[in-house]
C-alpha positions in Angstrom: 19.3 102.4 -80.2 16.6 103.9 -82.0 13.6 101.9 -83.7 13.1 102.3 -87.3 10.0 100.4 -88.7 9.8 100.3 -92.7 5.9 101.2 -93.3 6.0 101.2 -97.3 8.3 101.4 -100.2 7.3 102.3 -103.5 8.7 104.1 -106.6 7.8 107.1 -108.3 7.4 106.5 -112.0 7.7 110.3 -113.2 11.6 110.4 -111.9 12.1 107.0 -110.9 12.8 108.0 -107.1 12.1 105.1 -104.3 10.5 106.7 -101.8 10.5 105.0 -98.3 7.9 105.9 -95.3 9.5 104.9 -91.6 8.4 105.1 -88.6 11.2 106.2 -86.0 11.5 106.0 -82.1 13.9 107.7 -80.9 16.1 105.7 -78.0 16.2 108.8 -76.1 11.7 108.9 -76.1 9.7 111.4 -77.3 6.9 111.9 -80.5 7.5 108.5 -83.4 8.1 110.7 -86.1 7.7 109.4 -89.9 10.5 109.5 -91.8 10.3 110.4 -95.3 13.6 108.5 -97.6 13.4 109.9 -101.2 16.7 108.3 -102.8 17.2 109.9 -106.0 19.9 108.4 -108.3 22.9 106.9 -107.6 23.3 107.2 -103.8 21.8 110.8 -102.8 19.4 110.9 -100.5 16.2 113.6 -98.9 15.5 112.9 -95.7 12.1 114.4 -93.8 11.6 113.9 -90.3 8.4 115.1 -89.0 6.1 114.7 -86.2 2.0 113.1 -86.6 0.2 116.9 -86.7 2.7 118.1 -89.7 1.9 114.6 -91.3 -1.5 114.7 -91.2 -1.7 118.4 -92.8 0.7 117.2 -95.2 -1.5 113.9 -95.8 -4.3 115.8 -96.5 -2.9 118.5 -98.7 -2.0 115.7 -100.9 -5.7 114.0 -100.5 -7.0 116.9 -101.3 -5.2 117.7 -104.6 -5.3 114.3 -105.8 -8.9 113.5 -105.1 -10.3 115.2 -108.5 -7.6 114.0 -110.6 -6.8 110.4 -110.0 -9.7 109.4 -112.5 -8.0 111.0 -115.0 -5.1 108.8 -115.5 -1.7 110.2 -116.2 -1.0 112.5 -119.2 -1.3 111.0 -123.0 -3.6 108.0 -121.1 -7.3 107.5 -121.7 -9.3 106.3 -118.9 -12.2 104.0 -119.7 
């Protein structure tokens, strides 16, 4: 059976999306993936699979856009 370990929940607050991150190993061996649950309403679900190297370049993308604006609070706030 494969291994699923839940390694944060949290929801997006924009579109009100609970986004899961998992860590999978498959029964079968090979590469833990992370597995990416985005439930949107109701009971439709996006699923990602994918492996540590697409992660990481992924990871960083999002580092590296969000770096310069998370000071800036989100639109119509002021940040002190």
């Amino acid at each position: 059976m494969d291994q699923i370990t839940s390694l944060t929940k949290f929801r997006n607050p924009y579109g009100n999306q609970e986004i899961e991150l998992q860590q999978v190993e498959y029964e079968a061996g090979g590469t833990p993936m992370m597995r990416l649950r985005i439930k949107e309403r109701g009971a439709r679900f996006t699923i990602f699979d994918v492996d540590p190297v697409t992660a990481q370049t992924w990871a960083q993308a999002m580092l590296d856009w969000a770096r310069p604006l998370a000071g800036q609070g989100a639109p119509g706030e002021r940040s002190e």
